[in-house]
Backbone bond lengths (Angstrom), bond angles and torsions (degrees), N, CA, C in turn:
res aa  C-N    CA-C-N  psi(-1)  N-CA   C-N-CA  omega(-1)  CA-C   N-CA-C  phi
1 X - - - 1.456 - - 1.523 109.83 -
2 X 1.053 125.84 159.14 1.525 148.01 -178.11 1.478 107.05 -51.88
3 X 1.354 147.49 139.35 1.590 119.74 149.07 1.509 126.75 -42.27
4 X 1.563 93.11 99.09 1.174 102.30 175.01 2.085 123.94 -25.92
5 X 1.292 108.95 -48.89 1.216 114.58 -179.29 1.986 105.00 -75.98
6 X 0.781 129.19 -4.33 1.414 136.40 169.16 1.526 110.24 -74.94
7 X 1.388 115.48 -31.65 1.455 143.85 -143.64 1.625 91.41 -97.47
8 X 1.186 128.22 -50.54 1.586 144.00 155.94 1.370 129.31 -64.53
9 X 1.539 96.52 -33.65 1.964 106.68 163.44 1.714 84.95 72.13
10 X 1.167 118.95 53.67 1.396 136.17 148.63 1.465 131.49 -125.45
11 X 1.328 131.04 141.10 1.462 121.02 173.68 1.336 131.91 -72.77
12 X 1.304 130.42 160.61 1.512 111.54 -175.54 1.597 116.03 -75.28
13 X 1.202 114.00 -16.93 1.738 104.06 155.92 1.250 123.21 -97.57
14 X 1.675 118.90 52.35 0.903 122.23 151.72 1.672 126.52 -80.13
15 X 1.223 119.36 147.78 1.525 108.38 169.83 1.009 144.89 -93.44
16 X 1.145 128.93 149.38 1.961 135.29 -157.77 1.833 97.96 -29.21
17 X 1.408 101.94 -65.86 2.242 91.77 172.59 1.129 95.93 -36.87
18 X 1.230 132.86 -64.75 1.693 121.58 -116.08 1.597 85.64 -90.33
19 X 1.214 151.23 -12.15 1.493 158.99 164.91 1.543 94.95 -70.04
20 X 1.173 115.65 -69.07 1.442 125.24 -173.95 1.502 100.88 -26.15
21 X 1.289 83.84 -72.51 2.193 108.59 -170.88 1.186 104.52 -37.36
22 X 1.470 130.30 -39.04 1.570 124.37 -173.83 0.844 117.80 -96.62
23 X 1.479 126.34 -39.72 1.142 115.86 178.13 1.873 105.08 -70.96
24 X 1.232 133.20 -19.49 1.577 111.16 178.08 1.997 96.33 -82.89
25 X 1.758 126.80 -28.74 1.447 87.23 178.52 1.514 116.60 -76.38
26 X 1.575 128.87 -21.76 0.863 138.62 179.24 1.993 98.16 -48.14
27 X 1.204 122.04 -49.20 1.647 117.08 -157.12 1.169 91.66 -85.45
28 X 1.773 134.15 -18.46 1.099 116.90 -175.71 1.988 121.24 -76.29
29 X 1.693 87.84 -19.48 1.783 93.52 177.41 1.255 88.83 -99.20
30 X 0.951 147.43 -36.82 1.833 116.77 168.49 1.301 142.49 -61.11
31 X 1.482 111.52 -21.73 1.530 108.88 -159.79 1.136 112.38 -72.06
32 X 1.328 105.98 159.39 1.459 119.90 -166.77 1.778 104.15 -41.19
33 X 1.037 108.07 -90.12 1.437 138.29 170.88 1.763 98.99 11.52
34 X 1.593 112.71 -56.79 1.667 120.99 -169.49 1.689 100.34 -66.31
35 X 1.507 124.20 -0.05 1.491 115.25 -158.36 1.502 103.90 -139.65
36 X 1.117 103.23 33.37 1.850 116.82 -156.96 1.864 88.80 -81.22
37 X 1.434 117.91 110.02 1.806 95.65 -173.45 1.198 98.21 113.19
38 X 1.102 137.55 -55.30 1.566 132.77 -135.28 1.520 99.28 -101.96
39 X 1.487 118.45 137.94 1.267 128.54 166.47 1.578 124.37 -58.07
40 X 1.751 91.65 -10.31 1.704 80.45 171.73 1.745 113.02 -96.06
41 X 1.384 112.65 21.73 1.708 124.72 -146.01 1.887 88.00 -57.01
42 X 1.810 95.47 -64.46 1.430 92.88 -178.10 1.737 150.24 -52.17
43 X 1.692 86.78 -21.93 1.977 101.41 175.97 1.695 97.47 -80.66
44 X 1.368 125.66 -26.21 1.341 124.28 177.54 1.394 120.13 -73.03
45 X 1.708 114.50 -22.20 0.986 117.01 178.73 1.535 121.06 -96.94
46 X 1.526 102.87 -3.89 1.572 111.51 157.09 1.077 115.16 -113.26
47 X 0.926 124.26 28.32 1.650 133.99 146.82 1.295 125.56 -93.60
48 X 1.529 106.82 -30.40 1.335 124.86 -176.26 1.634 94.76 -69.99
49 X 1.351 118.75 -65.87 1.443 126.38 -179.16 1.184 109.43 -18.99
50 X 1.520 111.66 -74.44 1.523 132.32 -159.44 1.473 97.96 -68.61
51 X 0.869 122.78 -29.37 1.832 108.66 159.72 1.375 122.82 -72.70
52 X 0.943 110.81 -12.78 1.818 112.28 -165.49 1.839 79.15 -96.32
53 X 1.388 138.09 -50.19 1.094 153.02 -133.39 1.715 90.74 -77.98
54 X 1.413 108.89 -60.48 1.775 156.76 164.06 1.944 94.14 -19.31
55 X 1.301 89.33 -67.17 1.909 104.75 -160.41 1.650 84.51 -81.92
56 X 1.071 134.04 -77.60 1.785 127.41 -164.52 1.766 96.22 -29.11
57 X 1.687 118.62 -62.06 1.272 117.91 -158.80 1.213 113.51 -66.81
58 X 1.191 118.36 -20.94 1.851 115.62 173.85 1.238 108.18 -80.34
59 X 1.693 131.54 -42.15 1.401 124.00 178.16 1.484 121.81 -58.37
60 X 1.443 88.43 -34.96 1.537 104.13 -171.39 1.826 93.88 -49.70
61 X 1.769 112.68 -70.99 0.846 126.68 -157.19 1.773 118.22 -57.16
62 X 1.662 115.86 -16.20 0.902 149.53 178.26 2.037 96.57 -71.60
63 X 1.017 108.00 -88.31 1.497 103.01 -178.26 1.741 118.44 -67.98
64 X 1.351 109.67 13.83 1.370 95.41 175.45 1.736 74.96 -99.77
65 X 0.956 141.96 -47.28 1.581 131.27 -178.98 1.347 105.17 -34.21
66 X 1.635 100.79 -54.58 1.762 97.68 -155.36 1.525 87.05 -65.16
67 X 1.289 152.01 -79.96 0.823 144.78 -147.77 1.358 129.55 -54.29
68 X 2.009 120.04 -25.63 1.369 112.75 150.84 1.773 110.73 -50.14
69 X 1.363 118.88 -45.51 1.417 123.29 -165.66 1.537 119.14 -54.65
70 X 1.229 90.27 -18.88 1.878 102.69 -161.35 1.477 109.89 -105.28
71 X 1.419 122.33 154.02 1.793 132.96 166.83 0.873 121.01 -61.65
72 X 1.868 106.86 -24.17 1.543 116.44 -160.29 1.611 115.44 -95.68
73 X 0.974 102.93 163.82 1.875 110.70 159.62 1.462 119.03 -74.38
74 X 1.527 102.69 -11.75 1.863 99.92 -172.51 1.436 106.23 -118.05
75 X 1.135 122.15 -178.31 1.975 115.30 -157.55 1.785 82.03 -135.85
76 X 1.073 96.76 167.33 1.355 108.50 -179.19 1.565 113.99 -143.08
77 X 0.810 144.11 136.27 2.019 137.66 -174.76 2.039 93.69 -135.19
78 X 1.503 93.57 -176.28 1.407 106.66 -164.10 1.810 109.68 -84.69
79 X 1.213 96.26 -18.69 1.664 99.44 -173.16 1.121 98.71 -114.99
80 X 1.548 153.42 -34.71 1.112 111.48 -171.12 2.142 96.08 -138.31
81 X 1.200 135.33 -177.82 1.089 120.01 144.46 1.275 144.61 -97.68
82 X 1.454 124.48 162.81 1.399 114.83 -155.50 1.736 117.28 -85.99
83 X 1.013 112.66 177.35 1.648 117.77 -164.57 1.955 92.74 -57.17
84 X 1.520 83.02 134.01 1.891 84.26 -176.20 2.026 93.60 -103.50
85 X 1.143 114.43 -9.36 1.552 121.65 -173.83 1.981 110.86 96.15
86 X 1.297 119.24 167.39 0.952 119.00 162.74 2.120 107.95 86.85
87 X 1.391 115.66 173.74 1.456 114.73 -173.82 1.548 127.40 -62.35
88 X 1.781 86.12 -18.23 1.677 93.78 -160.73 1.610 103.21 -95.51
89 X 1.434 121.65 -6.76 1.591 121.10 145.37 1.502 117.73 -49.22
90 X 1.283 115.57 -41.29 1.236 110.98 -122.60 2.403 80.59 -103.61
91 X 1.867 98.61 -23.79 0.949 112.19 166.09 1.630 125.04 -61.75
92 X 1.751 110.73 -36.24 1.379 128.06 -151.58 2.086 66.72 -83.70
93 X 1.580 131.73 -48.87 1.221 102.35 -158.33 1.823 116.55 -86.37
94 X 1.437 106.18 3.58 1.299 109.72 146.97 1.257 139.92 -62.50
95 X 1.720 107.19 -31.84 1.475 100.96 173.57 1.619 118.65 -78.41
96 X 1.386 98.72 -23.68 1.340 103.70 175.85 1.345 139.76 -63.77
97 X 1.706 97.14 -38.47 1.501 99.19 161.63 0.911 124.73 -85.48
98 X 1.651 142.34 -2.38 1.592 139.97 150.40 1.892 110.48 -88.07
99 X 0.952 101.77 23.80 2.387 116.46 158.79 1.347 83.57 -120.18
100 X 1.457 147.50 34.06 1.807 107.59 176.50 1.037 135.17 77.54
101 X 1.537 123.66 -16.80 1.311 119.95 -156.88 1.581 113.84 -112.72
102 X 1.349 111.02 71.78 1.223 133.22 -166.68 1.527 113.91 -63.19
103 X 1.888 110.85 -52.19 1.051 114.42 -176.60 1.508 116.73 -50.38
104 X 1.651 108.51 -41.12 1.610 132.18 -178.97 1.741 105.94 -37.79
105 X 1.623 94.98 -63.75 1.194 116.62 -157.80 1.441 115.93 -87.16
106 X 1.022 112.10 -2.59 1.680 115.98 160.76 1.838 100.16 -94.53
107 X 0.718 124.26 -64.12 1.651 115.91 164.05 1.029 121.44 -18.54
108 X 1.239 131.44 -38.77 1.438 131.93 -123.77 2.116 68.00 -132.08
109 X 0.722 123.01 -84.52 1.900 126.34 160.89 1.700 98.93 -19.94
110 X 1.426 135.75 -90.90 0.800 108.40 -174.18 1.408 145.94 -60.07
111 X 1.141 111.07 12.49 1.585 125.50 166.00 1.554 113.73 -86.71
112 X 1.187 130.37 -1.86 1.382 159.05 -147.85 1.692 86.17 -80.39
113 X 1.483 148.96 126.95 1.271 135.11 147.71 1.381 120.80 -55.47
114 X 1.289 100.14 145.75 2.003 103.33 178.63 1.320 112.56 -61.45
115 X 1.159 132.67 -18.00 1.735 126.65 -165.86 1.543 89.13 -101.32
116 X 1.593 137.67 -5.92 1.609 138.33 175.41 1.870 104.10 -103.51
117 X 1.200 121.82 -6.26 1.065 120.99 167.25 1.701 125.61 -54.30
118 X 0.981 137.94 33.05 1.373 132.89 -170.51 0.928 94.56 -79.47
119 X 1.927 117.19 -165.52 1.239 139.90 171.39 1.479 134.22 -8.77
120 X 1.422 101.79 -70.83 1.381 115.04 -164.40 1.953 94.16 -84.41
121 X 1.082 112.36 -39.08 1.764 104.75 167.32 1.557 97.13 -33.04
122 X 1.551 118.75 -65.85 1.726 114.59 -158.53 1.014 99.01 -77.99
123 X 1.295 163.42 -48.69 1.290 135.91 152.84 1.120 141.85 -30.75
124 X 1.597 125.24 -34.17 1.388 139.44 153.06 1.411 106.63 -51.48
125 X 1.290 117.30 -64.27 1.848 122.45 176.47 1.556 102.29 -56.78
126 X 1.068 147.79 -60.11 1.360 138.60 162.78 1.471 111.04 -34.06
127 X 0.745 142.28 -61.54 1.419 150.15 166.47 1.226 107.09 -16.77
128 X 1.518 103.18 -75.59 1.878 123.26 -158.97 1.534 94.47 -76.65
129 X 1.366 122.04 -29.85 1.654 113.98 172.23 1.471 123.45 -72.32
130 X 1.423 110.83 -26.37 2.012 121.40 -179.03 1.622 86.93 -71.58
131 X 1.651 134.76 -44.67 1.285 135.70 -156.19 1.944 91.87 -78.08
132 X 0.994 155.64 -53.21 1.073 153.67 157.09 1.416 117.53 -51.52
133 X 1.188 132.75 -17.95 1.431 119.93 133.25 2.079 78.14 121.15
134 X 0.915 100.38 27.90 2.075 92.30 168.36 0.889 109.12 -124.36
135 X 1.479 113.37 87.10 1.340 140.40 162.34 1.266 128.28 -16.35
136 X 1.532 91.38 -70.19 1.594 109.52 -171.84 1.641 116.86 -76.98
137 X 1.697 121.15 -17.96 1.096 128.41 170.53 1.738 112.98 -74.00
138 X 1.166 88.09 -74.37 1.787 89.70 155.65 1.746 127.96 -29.67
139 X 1.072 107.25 -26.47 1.368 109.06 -176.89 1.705 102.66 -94.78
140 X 0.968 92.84 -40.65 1.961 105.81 171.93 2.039 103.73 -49.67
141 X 1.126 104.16 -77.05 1.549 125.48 159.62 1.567 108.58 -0.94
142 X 1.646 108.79 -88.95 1.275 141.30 173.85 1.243 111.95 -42.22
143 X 1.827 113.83 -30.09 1.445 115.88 -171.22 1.320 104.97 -88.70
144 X 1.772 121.23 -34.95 1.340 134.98 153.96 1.750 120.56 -16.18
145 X 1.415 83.01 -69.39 2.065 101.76 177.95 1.059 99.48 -73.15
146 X 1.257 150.66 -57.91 1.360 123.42 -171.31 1.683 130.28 -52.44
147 X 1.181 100.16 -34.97 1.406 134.72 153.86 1.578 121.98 -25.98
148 X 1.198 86.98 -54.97 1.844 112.01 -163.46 1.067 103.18 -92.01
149 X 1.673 121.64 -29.59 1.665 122.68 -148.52 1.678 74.29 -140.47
150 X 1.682 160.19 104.13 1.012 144.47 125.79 1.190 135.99 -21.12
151 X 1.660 98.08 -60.83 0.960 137.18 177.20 2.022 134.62 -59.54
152 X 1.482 86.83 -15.96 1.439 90.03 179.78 1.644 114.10 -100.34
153 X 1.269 114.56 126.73 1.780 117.04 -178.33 1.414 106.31 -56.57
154 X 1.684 104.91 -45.08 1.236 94.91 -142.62 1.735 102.64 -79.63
155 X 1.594 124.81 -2.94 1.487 136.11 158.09 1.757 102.27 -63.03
156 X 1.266 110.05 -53.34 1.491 117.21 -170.79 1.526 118.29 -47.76
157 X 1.668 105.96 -49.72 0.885 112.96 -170.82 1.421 121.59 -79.59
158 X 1.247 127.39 0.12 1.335 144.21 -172.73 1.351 109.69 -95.96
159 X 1.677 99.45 -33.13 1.492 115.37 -163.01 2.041 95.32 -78.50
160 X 1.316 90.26 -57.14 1.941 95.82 163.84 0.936 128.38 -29.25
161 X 1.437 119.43 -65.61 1.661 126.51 177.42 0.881 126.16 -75.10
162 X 1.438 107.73 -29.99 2.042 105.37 166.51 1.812 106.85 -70.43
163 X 1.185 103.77 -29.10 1.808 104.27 -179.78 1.615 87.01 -54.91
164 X 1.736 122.07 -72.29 1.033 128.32 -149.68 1.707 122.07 -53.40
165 X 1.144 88.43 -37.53 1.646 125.33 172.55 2.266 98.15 -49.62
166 X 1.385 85.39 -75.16 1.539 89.32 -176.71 1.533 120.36 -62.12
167 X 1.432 114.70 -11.29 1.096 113.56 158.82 1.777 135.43 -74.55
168 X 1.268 98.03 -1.38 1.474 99.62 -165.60 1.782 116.95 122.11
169 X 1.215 100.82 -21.66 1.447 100.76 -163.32 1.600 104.44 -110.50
170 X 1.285 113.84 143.63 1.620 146.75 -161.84 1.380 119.18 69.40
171 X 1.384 132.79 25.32 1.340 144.41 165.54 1.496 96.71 98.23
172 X 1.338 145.48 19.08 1.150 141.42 164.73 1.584 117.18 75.97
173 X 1.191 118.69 -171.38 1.347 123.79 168.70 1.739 115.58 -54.39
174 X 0.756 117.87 -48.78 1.590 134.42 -164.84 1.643 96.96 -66.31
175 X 1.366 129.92 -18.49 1.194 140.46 178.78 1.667 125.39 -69.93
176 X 1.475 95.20 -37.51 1.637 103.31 -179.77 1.697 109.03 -95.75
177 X 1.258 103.80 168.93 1.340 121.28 175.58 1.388 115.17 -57.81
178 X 1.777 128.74 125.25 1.474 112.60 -178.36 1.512 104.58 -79.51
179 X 1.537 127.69 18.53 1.602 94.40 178.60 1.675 92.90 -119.16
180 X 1.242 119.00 35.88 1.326 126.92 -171.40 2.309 108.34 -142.70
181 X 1.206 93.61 160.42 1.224 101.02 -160.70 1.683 73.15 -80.56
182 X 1.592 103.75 172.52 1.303 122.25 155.46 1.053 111.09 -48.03
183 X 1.441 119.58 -108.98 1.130 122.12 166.01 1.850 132.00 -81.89
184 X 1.366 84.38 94.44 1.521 97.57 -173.07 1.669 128.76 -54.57
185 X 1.175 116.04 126.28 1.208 120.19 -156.36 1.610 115.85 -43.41
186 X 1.678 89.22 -47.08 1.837 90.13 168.87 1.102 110.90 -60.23
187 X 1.255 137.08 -39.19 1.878 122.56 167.58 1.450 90.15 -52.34
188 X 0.902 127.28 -100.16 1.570 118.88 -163.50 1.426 125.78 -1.74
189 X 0.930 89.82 -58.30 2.032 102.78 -167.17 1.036 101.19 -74.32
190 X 1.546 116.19 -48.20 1.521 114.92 165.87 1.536 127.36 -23.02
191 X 1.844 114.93 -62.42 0.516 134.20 -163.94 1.709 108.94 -60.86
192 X 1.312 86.88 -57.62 1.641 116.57 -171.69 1.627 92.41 -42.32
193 X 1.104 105.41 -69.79 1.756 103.47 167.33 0.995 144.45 -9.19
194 X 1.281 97.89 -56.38 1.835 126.01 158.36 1.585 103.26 -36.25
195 X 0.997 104.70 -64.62 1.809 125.45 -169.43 0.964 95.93 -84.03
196 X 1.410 127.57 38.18 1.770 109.63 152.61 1.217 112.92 42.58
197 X 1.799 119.54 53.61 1.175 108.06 170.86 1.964 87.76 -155.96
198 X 1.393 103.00 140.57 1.768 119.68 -172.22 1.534 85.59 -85.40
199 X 1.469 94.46 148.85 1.765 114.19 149.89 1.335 119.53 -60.02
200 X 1.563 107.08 -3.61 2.064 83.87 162.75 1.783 103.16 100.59
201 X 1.741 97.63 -1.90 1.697 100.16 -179.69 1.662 104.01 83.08
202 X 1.132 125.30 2.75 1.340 142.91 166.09 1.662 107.25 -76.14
203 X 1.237 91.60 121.03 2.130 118.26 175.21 1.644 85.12 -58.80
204 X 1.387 119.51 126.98 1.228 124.76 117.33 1.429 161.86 -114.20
């Protein structure tokens, strides 16, 4: 791959914002959504990639530093803090992705250990991927947690409407708000509500 930091048109002593900052104006002239129609839809949408690809590989490379640097098991960066373990991470990256703060909250997710990855991780990552506009990954994600969690609506029901969604039905992606999930969890729970059924003690 390219230097990732070339890829952002930032230097490598740039700081955790100043990565942040480009890579969100950078996704804002790429995303799908601005090219809906347009013959350039597809070079935008591999451009879009290689930025998303661009920003993961520098953070990544960022907390595998911090974490040689550190005593601890947990990483720490300038904007947000790192996975402390347990529901109320996984809560702190719920609130984040219903404020907007996607870049935060995929960070803050991918710092997540692989043996803590269950369910609600792929639903969270489904989440932060429908909000960046990758449909079909997100739907993969969502299909993950349902998977893992049968049993939970409020995975199910996400997993439904994004099916329904990608089928043609509720005006598609291009329909919802870009600083909001598709189907936003508070719609969800909302819903779920309806049906006499709780989020599970889950913040939404």
């Amino acid at each position: 791959m390219t230097d990732p930091y070339k890829v952002l048109g930032v230097g490598r002593d740039a700081t955790d914002e100043e990565i942040k900052t480009a890579y969100r104006n950078l996704a804002k002239k790429y995303h799908p959504d601005a090219y809906q129609g347009n013959p350039l839809a597809d070079l935008a949408a591999s451009k879009m990639q290689e930025i998303n690809e661009a920003y993961d590989q520098i953070m990544e490379q960022r907390r595998n530093a911090s974490r040689q640097n550190s005593t601890g098991s947990s990483y720490t960066n300038q904007g947000y803090g790192g996975y402390q373990g347990g529901s109320s991470s996984f809560n702190d990256i719920r609130r984040l992705i219903n404020s907007g703060r996607i870049v935060e909250a995929d960070e803050l997710l991918n710092g997540v250990p692989e043996a803590s990855r269950g369910a609600e991780w792929n639903f969270l990552k489904g989440s932060i991927l429908y909000s960046k506009g990758w449909v079909d990954d997100a739907l993969r994600y969502y299909r993950t947690a349902v998977e893992m969690d049968p049993g939970n609506r409020e995975y199910k029901a996400a997993f439904d409407r994004l099916t329904y969604q990608r089928s043609g039905g509720m005006g598609g992606f291009g329909a919802q708000n870009n600083n909001q999930v598709g189907c936003t969890m508070c719609d969800m729970c909302s819903a779920l509500m309806c049906m006499d059924c709780l989020c599970g003690g889950r913040m939404c």
